[in-house]
C-alpha positions in Angstrom: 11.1 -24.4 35.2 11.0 -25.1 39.2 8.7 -22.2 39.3 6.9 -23.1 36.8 5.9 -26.5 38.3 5.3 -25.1 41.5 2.7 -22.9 39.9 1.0 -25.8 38.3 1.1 -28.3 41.2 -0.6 -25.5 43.7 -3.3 -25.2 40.5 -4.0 -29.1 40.4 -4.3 -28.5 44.4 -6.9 -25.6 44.1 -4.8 -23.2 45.9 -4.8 -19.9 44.6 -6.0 -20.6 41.0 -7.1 -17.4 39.5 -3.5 -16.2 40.7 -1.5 -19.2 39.6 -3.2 -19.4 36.5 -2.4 -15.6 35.9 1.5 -16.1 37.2 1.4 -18.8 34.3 0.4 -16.7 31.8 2.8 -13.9 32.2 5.5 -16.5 32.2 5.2 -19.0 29.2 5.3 -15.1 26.8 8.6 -16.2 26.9 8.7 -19.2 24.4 11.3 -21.4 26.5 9.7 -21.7 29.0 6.5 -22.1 26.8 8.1 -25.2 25.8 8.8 -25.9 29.6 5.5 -25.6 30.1 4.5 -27.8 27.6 6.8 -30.5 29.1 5.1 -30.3 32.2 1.8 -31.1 30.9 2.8 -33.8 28.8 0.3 -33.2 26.1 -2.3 -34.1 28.7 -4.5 -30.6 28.7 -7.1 -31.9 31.2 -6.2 -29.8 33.9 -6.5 -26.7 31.8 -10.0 -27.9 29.9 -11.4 -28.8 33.2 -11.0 -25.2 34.3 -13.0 -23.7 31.7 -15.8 -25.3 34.1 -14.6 -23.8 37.3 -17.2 -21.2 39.0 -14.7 -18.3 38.8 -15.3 -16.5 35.4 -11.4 -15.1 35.5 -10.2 -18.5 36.3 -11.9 -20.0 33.2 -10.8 -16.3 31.2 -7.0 -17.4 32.3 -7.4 -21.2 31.8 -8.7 -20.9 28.3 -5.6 -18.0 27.1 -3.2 -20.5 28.4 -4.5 -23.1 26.5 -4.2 -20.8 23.3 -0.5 -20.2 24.3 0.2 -23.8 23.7 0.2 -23.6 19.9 -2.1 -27.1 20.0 -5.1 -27.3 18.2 -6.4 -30.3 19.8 -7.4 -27.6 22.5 -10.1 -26.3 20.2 -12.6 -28.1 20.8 -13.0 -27.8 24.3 -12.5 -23.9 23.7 -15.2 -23.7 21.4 -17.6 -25.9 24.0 -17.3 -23.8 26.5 -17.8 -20.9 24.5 -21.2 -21.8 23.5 -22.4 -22.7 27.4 -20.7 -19.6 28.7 -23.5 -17.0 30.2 -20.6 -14.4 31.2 -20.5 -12.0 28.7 -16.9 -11.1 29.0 -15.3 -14.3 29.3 -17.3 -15.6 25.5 -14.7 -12.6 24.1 -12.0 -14.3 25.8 -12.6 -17.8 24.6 -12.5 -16.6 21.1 -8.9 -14.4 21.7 -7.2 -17.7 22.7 -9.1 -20.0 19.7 -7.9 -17.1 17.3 -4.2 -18.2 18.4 -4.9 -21.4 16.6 -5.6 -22.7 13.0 -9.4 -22.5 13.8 -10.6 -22.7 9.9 -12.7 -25.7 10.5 -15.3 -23.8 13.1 -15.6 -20.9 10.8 -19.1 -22.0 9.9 -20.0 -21.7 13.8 -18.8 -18.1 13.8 -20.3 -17.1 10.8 -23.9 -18.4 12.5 -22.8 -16.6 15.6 -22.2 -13.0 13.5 -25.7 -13.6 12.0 -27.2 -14.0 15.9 -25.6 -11.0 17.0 -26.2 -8.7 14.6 -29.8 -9.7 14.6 -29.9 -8.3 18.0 -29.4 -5.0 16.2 -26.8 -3.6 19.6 -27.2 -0.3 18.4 -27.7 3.0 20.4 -31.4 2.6 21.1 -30.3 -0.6 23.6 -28.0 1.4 25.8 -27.8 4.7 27.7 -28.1 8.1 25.9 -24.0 9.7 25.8 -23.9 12.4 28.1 -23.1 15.8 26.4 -19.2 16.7 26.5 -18.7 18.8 29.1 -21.9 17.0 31.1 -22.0 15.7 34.9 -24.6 13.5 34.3 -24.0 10.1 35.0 -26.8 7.0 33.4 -28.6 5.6 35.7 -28.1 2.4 37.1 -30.2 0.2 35.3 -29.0 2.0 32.0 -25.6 1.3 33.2 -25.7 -2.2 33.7 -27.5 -3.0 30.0 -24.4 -1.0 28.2 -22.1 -3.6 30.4 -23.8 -6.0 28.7 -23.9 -4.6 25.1 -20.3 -3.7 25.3 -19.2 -7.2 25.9 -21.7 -8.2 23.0 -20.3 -5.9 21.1 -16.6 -6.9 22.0 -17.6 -10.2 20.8 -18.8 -9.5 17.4 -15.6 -7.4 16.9 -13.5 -10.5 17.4 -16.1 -12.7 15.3 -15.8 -10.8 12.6 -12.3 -10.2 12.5 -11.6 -13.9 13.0 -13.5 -14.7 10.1 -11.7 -11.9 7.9 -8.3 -13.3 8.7 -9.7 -15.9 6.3 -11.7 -15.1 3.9 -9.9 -13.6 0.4 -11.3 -9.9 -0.4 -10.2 -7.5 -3.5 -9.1 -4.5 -1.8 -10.3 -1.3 -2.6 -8.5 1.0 -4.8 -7.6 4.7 -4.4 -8.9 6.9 -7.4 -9.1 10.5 -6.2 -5.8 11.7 -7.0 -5.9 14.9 -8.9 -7.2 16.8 -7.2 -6.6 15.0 -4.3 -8.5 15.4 -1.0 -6.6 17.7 1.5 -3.8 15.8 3.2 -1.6 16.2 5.5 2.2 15.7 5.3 4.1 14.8 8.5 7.9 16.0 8.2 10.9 16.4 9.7 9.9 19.5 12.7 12.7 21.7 11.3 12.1 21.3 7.7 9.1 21.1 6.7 9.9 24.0 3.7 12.5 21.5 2.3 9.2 19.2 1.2 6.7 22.5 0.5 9.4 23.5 -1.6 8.7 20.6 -4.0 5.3 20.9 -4.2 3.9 23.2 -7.1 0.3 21.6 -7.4 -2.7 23.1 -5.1 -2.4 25.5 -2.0 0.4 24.7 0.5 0.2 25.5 4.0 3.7 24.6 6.1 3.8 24.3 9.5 5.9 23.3 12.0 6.6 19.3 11.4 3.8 19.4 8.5 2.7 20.7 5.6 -1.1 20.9 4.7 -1.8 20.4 0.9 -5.0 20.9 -0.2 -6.0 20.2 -3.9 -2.5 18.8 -4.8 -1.6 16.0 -6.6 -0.8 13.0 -5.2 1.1 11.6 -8.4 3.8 14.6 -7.3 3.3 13.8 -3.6 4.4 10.2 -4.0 7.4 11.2 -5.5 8.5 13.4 -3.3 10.8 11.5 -0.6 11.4 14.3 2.2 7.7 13.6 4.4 7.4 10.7 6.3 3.7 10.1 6.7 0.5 11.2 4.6 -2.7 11.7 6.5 -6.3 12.7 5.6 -8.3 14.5 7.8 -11.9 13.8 8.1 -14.0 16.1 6.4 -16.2 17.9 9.6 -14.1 16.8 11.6 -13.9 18.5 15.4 -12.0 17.8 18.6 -13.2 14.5 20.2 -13.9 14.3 24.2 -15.3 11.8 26.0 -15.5 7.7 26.7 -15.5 5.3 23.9 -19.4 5.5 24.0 -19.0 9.4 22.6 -16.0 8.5 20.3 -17.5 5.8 18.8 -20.7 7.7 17.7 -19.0 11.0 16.9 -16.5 9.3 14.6 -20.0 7.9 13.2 -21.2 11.1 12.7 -18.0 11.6 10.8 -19.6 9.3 8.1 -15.7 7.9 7.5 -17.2 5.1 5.7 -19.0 7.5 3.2 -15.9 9.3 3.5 -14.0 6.2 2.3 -16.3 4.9 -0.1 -15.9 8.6 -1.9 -12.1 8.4 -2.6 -12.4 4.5 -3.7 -13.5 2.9 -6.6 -17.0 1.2 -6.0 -17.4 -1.9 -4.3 -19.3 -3.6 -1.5 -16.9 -5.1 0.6 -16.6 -3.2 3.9 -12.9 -0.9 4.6 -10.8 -2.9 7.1 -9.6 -1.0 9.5 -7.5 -0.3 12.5 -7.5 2.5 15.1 -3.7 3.5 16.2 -4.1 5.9 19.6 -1.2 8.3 19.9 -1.8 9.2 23.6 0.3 10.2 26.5 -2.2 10.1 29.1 -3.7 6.5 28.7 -1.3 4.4 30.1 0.0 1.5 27.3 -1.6 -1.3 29.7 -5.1 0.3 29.1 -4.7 1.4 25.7 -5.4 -1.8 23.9 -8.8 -2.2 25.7 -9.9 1.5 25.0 -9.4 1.0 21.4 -10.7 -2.4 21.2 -14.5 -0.6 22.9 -14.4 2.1 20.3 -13.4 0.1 17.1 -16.6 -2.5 19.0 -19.3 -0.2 18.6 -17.7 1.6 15.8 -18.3 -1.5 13.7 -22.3 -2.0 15.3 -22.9 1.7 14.3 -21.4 1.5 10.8 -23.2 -1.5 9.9 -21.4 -3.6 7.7 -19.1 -0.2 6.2 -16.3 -0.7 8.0 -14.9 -3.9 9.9 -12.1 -3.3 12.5 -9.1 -6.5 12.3 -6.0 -7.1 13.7 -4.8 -7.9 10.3 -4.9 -7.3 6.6 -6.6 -3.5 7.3 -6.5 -0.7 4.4 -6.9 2.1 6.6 -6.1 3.4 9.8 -7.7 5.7 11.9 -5.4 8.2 13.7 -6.4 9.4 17.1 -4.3 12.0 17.9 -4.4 13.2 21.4 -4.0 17.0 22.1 -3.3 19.3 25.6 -6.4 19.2 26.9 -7.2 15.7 26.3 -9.2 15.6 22.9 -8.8 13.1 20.1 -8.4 14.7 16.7 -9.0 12.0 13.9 -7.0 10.8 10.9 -6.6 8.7 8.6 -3.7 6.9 7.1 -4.6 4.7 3.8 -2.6 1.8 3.2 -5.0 1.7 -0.3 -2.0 3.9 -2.1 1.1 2.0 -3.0 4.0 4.2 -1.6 7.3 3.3 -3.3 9.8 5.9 -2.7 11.6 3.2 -0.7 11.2 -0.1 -2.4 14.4 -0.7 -2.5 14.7 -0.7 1.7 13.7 -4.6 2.3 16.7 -5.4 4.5 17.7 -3.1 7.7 19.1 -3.2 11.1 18.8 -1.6 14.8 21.2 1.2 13.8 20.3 2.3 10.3 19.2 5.3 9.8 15.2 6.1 8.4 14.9 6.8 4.7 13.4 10.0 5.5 15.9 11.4 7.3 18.4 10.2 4.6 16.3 11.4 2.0 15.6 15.2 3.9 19.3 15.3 4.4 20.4 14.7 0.5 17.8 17.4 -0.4 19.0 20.3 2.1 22.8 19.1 0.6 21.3 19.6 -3.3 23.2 22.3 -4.4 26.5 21.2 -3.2 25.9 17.0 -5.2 28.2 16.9 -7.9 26.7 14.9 -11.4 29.0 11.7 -11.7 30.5 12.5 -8.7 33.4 9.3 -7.5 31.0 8.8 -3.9 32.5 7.0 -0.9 30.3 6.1 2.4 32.9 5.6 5.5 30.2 3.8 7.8 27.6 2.6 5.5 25.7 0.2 7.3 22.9 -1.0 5.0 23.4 1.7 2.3 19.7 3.8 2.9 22.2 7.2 3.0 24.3 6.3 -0.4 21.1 4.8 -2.0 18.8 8.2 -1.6 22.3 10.4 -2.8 22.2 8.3 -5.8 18.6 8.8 -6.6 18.8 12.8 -6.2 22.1 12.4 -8.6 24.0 10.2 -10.9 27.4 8.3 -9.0 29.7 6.5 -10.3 31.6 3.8 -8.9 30.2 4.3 -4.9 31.6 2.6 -2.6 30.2 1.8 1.2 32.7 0.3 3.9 31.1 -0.7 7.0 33.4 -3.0 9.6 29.9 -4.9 10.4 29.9 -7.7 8.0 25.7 -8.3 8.6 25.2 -4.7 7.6 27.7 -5.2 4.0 25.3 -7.8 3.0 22.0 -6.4 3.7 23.3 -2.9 1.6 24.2 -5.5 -1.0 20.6 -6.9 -1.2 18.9 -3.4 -1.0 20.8 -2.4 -3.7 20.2 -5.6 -5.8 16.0 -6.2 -5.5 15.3 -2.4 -6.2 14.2 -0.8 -9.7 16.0 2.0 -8.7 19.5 1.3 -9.4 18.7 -1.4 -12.7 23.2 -0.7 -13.2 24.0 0.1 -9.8 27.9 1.0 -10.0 27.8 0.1 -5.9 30.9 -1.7 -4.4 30.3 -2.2 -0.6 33.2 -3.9 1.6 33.6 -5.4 4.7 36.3 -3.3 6.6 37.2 -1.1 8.8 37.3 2.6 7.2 40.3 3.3 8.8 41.8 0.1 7.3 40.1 1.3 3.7 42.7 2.3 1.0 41.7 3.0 -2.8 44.1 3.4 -5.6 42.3 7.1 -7.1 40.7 9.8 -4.7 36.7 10.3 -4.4 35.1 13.6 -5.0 32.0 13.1 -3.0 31.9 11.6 0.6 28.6 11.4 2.1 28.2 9.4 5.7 26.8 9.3 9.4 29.3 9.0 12.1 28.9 6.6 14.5 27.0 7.3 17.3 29.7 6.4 19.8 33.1 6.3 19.6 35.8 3.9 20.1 36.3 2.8 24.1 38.9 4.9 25.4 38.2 7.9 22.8 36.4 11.4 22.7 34.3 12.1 20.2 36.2 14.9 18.9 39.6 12.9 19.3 37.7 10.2 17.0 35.6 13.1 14.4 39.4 14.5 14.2 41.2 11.2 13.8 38.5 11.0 10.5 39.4 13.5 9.3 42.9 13.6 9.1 42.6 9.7 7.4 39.2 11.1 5.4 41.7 13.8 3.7 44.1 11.2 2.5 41.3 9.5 0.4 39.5 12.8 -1.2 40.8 14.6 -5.0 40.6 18.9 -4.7 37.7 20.9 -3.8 35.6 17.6 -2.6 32.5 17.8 -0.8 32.0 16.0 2.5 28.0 15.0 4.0 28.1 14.1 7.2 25.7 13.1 9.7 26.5 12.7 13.5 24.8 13.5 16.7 28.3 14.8 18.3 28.1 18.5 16.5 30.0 20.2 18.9 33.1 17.4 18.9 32.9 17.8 15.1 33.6 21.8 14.9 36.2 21.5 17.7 37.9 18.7 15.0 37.5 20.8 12.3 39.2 23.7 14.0 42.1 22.0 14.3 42.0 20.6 10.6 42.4 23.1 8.9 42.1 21.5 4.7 38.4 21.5 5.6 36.3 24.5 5.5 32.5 24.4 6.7 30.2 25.5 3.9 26.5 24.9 5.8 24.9 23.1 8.6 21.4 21.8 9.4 20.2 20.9 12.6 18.1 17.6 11.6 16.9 16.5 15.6 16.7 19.2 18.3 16.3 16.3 21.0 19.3 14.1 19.4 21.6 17.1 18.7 22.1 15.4 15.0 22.8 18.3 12.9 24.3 17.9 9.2 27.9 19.4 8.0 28.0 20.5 4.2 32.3 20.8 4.5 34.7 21.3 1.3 38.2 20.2 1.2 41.2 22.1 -0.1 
């Protein structure tokens, strides 16, 4: 808090403002000592508004975040003031991030009158310089230069008008009818097996590749139900490599006509696709990123027209830019317009649990070993997502989860409990140590993940072994054991020296991890 008033006392003696006022900012991210900082002002903002005057444009750019940051609309009026007077183009966008950090409902008619203004300026292509050819040395010239400066912080502004309007305004969504035959999509899977999810598919042509599987004229009905692929993308139809600076993105993803695109697999309606651009990009540093997607999404929006609306909120569809080798943008898109379900019942999770994906990938490479009815025990549940996806691919019954981590008992107990899934869920989950755990009859089905470290003061094979030996104590003839652990090696040095387990398959799951899946028997 001492530095904190330091900071403010050299502001109200205008020494190093821009750089106090910066220092500030980075500081009250952290909400105590946002509320620190509220202490020291005493509900007395004048400092602050009396900034947004101040003949540096990045000193009134930092004063008016800050005053977002306090959470106070009675700062809103001088925000929206000095919006209106301001003649430096990027500072207007600025005033408008920190008013959107308020409840600003009540000067929605003002921005609705500034969208209007702006888009009658029709900032298109014709008011700025040409894009230079990929590939091209050719730089605009100076004066051309200087007018896209402008337009892009125009441009910057509407994007931020019009999404701050969205956030409240109440639109039907659009709905998702193409989906047999579906459009080609794209299936992102685990890198190893992507066959165990082309292996389910039996409608339209299949192409599997490494991590994906490309399905074109499937059907998404059977899609949805399959569990195994994490992520379902669409390409855009024409869609080519993308090289250049925002100015070239922009207009070659207009090219793309994704809004036509959009409107194609939708039902009909005129309210415009909200939308969101995700950059998956190792070369743009995460600092910069934000800003670089923020210009394309900008002029996306001018070039489409009224089609599609970029917003921080509340978006049906995202558009993928995936960055390859050589520093190209392939683009995607992800529809949040189709419901997907397979996990419903995962509402409550923790750091450690594992993705419903994975669980799901490894129930389905474990198939031919699940026993119908089988007595299922889960050592080290956590919140259940591994014993939940066994009991979807087959019946169980009772199953039991033991986890020593009492948070992670009662989340399994409400995934199990809000989910249409298991409508007579036979699931008994206790808080307990598994090594404490004793059960009057023997289970014929164990299926877990080991903890990724063991004990303090123990190896991970002493620990896999030590399971083991108290595992066998709890299992009826010719069980089946599932595990899961990131310690393979420790695991077949333990089994070596158990020897009423025999190994009957293993999957590596994660080359980077090391977690690789046993399929043992017990004798």
């Amino acid at each position: 808090m001492a530095r904190l008033e330091q900071m403010l006392e050299m502001v109200k003696k205008d020494q190093d403002v821009r750089q106090n006022l910066i220092q500030i900012r980075q500081n009250i991210t952290d909400e105590s000592l946002r509320r620190n900082f509220m202490y020291l002002l005493g509900g007395d903002f004048t400092l602050l508004t009396d900034l947004l005057e101040h003949e540096d444009p990045k000193v009134r750019k930092n004063a008016a975040l800050i005053l977002g940051m306090t959470e106070d609309e009675d700062v809103l009026p001088a925000l929206f003031e000095a919006w209106e007077k301001e003649e430096t183009l990027f500072v207007r966008e600025e005033y408008l991030k920190a008013a959107s950090m308020l409840d600003y409902r009540e000067y929605l008619p003002r921005l609705r009158e500034r969208i209007r203004e702006l888009e009658q300026m029709q900032l298109s292509e014709d008011s700025s310089a040409p894009a230079a050819e990929e590939g091209s040395d050719a730089q605009p010239e100076r004066g051309e230069e200087a007018l896209w400066d402008n337009n892009k912080h125009l441009l910057l502004e509407l994007s931020r008008l019009r999404s701050m309007v969205s956030r409240y305004e109440r639109r039907r969504g659009h709905r998702f009818v193409k989906l047999s035959p579906a459009p080609d999509v794209v299936l992102q899977t685990n890198r190893l097996h992507a066959d165990a999810t082309a292996g389910q598919i039996h409608t339209g042509t299949v192409n599997c590749m490494r991590g994906a599987v490309h399905v074109k004229g499937g059907d998404l009905e059977e899609i949805l139900k399959i569990r195994t692929w994490i992520e379902m993308l669409f390409p855009i139809p024409g869609a080519r490599p993308i090289l250049g600076d925002e100015k070239v993105i922009a207009q070659k993803l207009r090219d793309l006509k994704i809004g036509n695109y959009l409107k194609y697999l939708h039902e009909e309606s005129d309210q415009p696709f909200r939308y969101r651009i995700e950059l998956k990009s190792q070369t743009i540093p995460r600092e910069k990123k934000g800003e670089f997607i923020h210009r394309i999404a900008s002029r996306l929006d001018a070039l489409e027209k009224g089609t599609l609306q970029n917003t921080d909120s509340g978006y049906e569809v995202e558009l993928r830019l995936v960055e390859r080798r050589d520093k190209s943008l392939i683009p995607m898109l992800k529809l949040f317009t189709i419901p997907d379900r397979r996990f419903a019942y995962r509402k409550e999770t923790t750091a450690q649990s594992t993705s419903a994906s994975l669980s799901a990938l490894a129930v389905e490479l474990a198939r031919p070993y699940l026993k119908e009815g089988a007595q299922l025990l889960d050592p080290f549940c956590g919140t259940g997502t591994l014993l939940m996806e066994r009991c979807v691919a087959a019946g169980a019954d009772p199953v039991y989860g033991v986890d020593r981590f009492a948070e992670a008992i009662e989340k399994a107990k409400v995934n199990t409990q809000i989910s249409e899934s298991f409508p007579h869920a036979p699931f008994h989950f206790i808080n307990r140590d598994f090594f404490d755990f004793t059960h009057e009859y023997s289970f014929d089905e164990v299926i877990t993940e080991l903890p990724k470290e063991a004990p303090e003061g123990e190896s991970a094979e002493a620990f896999a072994k030590r399971f083991l030996d108290r595992i066998a104590g709890l299992l009826s003839e010719d069980a089946v054991l599932i595990i899961l652990t990131d310690h393979a090696s420790a695991l077949e040095e333990a089994l070596k020296e158990v020897s009423s387990f025999t190994l009957a398959q293993s999957f590596l799951l994660n080359e980077r991890a090391g977690t690789t899946e046993f399929v043992l028997r017990y004798r």
